[in-house]
N, C-alpha and C positions, 0 to 999 in steps of 0.2 A: 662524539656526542653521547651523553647518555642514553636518550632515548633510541638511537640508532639500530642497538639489537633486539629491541622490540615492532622494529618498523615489519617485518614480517608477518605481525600479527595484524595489520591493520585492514585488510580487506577481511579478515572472521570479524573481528569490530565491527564493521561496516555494516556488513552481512547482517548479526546476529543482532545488531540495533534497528535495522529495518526490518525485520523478521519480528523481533519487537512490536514493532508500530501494528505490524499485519495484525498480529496476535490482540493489542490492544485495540482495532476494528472490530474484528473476528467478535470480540467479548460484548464488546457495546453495542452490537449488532443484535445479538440476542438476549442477554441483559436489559436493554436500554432500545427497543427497536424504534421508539417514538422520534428518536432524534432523528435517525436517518428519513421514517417515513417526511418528517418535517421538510429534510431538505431536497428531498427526493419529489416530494407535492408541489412544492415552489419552482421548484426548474422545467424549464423545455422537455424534460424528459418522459414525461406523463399525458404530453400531448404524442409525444413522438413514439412510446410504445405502451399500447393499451394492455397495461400486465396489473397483475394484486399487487398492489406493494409490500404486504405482510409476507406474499412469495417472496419479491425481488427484495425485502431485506435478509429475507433467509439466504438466498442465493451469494448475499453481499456476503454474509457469516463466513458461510460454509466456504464459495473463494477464497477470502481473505485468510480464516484457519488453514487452510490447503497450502498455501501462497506463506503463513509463518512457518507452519511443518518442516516447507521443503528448504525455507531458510534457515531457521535454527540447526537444520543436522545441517545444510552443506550440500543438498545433491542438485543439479542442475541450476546450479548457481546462473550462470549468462544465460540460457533460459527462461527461468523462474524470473530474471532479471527485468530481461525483454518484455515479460505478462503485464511483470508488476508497474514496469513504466509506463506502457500503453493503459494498466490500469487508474494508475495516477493521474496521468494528463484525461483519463474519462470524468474524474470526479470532478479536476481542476474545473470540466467544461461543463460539468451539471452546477456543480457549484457556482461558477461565477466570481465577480470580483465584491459581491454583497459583503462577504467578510474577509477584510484586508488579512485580517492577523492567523485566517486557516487556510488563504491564499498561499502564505510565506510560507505556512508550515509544508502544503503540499510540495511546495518547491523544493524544498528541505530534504523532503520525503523523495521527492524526482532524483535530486541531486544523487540522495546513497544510491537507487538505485542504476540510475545509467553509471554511475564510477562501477559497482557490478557487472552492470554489461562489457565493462572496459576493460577491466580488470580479475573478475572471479573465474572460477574452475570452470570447465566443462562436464568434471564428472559430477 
């Protein structure tokens, strides 16, 4: 098969398209904070920890930047993997199923990472 001797490459693919997504967070996080404070207001999660959310969108940035860093290069892949899943399935549960179509995306987003925890390096 053609593609065969490129299958090699497909967990840095993986990797550095969810490392992607982080990075793309990371930016609208501080860029754009009003969206997250929005969905961040509307969930259980404002009853459940009484924080600033100007803080806790910063905190989102700065994880999520941390969280593409250590994806883009490669280091602590099954790690960083493990964060980012348990991260993802947090948002799924602040978010809800209110919107169907950032539901899927999260799943999406779930999916590259636990194939990471399956599959990527330890270094």
């Amino acid at each position: 098969m053609i593609l065969a001797k490129y299958r090699k490459y497909s967990t840095s693919i993986i990797r550095i398209g969810l490392g992607l997504v982080f990075l793309a967070n990371s930016y609208i996080a501080f860029v754009s904070p009003d969206e997250f404070n929005r969905l961040i207001s509307e969930s259980f999660l404002v009853s459940l920890l009484p924080v600033n959310l100007d803080l806790l969108v910063k905190f989102i940035g700065v994880s999520d930047g941390i969280v593409a860093a250590l994806l883009l290069i490669g280091k602590g892949q099954k790690y960083v993997a493990v964060y980012a899943s348990l991260w993802i399935m947090g948002v799924m549960a602040v978010i809800g199923t209110k919107e169907p179509a950032d539901l899927l995306e999260h799943f999406g987003d779930l999916s590259m990472a636990i194939y990471l925890m399956l599959n990527g390096s330890q270094k």
